[in-house]
C-alpha positions in Angstrom: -7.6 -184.1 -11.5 -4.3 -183.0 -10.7 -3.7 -179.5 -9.6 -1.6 -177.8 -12.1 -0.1 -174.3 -12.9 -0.5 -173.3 -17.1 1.6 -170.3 -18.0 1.8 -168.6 -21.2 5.3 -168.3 -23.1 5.9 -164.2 -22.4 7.3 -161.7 -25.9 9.4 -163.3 -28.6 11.5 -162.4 -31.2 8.9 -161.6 -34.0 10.4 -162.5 -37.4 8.1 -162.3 -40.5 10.6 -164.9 -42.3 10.9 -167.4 -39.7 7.6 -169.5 -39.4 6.0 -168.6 -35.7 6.1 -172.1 -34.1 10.3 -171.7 -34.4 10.3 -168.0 -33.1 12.0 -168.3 -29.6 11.9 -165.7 -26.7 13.1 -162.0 -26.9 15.4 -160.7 -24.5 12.5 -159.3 -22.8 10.8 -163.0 -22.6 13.5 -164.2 -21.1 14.1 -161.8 -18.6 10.3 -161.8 -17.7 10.8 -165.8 -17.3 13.9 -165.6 -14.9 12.1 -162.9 -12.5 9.1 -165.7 -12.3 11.3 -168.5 -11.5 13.3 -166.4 -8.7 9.6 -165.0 -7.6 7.0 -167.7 -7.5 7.4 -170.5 -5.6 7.6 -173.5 -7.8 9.1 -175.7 -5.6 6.4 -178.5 -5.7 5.9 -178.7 -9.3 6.8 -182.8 -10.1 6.9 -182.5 -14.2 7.2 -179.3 -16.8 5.4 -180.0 -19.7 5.8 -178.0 -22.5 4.4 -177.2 -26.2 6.6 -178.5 -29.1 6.9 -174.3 -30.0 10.5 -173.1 -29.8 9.2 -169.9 -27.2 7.1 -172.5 -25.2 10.4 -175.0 -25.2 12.7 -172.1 -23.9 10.1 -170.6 -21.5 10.0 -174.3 -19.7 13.6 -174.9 -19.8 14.6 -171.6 -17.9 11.9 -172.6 -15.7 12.8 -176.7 -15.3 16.3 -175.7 -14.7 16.5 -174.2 -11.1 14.0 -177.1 -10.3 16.4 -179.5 -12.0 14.0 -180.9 -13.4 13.7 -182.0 -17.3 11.2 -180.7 -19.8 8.7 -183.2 -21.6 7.6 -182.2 -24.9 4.0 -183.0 -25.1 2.3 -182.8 -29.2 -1.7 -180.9 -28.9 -0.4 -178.4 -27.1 0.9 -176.2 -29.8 -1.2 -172.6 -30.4 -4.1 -172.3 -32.6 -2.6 -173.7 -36.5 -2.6 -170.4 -38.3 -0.5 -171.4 -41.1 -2.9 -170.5 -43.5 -2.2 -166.9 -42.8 1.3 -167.1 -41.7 3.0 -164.1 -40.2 0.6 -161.2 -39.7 1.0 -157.7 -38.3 0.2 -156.9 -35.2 -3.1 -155.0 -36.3 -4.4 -157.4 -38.4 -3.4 -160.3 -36.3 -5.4 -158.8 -33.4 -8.7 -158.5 -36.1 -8.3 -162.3 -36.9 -7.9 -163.4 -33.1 -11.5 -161.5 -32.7 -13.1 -163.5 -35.0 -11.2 -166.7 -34.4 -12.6 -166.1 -30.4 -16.6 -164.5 -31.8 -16.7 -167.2 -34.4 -15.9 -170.5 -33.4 -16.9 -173.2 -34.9 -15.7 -171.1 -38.5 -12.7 -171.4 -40.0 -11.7 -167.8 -40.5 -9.4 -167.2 -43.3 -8.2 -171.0 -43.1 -7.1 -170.5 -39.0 -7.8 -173.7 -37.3 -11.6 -173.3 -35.8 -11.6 -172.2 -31.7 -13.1 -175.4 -31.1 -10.8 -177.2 -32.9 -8.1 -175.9 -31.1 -10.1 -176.4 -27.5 -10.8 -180.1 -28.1 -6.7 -180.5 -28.8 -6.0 -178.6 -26.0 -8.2 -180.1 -23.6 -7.0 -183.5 -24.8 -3.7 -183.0 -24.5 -3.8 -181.6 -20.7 -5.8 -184.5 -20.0 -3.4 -187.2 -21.3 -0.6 -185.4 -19.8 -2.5 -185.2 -16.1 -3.5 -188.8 -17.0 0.2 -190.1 -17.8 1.9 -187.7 -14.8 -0.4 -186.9 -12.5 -2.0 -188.0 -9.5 -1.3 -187.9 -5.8 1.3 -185.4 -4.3 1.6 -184.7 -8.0 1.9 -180.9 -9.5 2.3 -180.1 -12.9 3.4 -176.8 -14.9 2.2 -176.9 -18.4 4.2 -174.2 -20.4 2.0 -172.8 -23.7 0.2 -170.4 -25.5 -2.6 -167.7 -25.1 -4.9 -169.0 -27.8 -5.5 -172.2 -26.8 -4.6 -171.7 -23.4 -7.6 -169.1 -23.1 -9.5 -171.8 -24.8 -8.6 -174.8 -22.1 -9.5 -171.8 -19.2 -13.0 -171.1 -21.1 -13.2 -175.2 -21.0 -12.1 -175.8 -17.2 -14.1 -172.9 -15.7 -17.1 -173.7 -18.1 -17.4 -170.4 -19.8 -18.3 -170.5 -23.8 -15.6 -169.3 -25.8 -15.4 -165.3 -25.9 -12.0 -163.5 -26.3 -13.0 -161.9 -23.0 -11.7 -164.5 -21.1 -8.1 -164.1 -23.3 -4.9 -163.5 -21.1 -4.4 -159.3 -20.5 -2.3 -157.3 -23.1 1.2 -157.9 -21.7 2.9 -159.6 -24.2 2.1 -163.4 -22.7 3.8 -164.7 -19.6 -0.1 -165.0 -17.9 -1.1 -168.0 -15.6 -3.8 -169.6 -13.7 -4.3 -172.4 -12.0 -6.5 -175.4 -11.8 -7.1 -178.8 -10.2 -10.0 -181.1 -8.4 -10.8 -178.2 -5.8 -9.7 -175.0 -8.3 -11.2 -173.8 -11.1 -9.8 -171.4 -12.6 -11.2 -167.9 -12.9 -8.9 -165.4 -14.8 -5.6 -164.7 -16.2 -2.6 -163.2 -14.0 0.4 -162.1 -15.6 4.1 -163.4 -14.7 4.3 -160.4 -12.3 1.3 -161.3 -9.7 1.7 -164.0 -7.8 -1.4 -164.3 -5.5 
């Protein structure tokens, strides 16, 4: 396996009439992602691949562009399908991600199941390593917390809990993996150790 950084897409601009796949970064988002691309060396990463999600999208092209490098568009990656529900408040949206992690192989209140969403995930990082990856090869895969928790969970061979899910600061978490690194827990855009 390739070694490869995964990174969360930090805050967006939440708006209940705009579907959530096509809600781009808030100015904090942005902000968060610039400090991370002037902080963390990314100077060996060969390919940014990023969710088809409009906040993913941005969040890789603000960080592709100092490396000049372009941003492929990869389908599987997207979050956990939660159409069924739509926009939810914040309360209520934190209820369903508990039972979406507790309950797994359920579909709760027509979410796509957690392992579901894990299998896609997985698949999708594994093409992508499989298509640009090998030697002298590292990757930055740009996504979501969901299933990004959920490829973490698969990669460090924990079962699925929302205990492993990226800390409370509005996204913009990493971790790394490859052959020699598995990965252990979430770090947020402003630690870089």
């Amino acid at each position: 396996m390739t070694d490869f950084l995964y990174l969360t897409h930090p805050q967006v601009q939440v708006d209940p009439a705009v579907p959530v796949p096509r809600w781009g970064l808030s100015a904090v988002g942005r902000a968060r992602t610039l400090a991370f691309a002037a902080r963390f060396d990314l100077s060996g990463i060969s390919h940014v691949i990023s969710s088809t999600e409009e906040k993913a999208k941005e969040t890789a092209a603000l960080l592709a562009a100092p490396l000049r490098l372009p941003v492929v568009i990869r389908d599987g990656m997207e979050e956990n399908d939660r159409s069924a529900t739509g926009y939810l408040p914040e309360a209520e949206f934190q209820e369903m991600a508990d039972a979406f992690f507790a309950r797994p192989m359920e579909s709760v209140r027509g979410w796509e199941r957690a392992v579901d969403a894990q299998a896609r995930i997985v698949a999708a990082v594994e093409a992508a390593l499989a298509a640009y990856g090998g030697a002298g090869q590292r990757l930055l895969f740009v996504g979501h917390g969901g299933v990004g928790t959920l490829l973490l969970c698969h990669l460090a061979g924990y079962p699925i809990s929302r205990v492993h899910d990226q800390p409370p600061v509005g996204g913009g978490c990493w971790f790394r993996a490859g052959p020699a690194r598995r990965p252990d827990r979430w770090r947020a855009m402003e630690e870089t150790a």
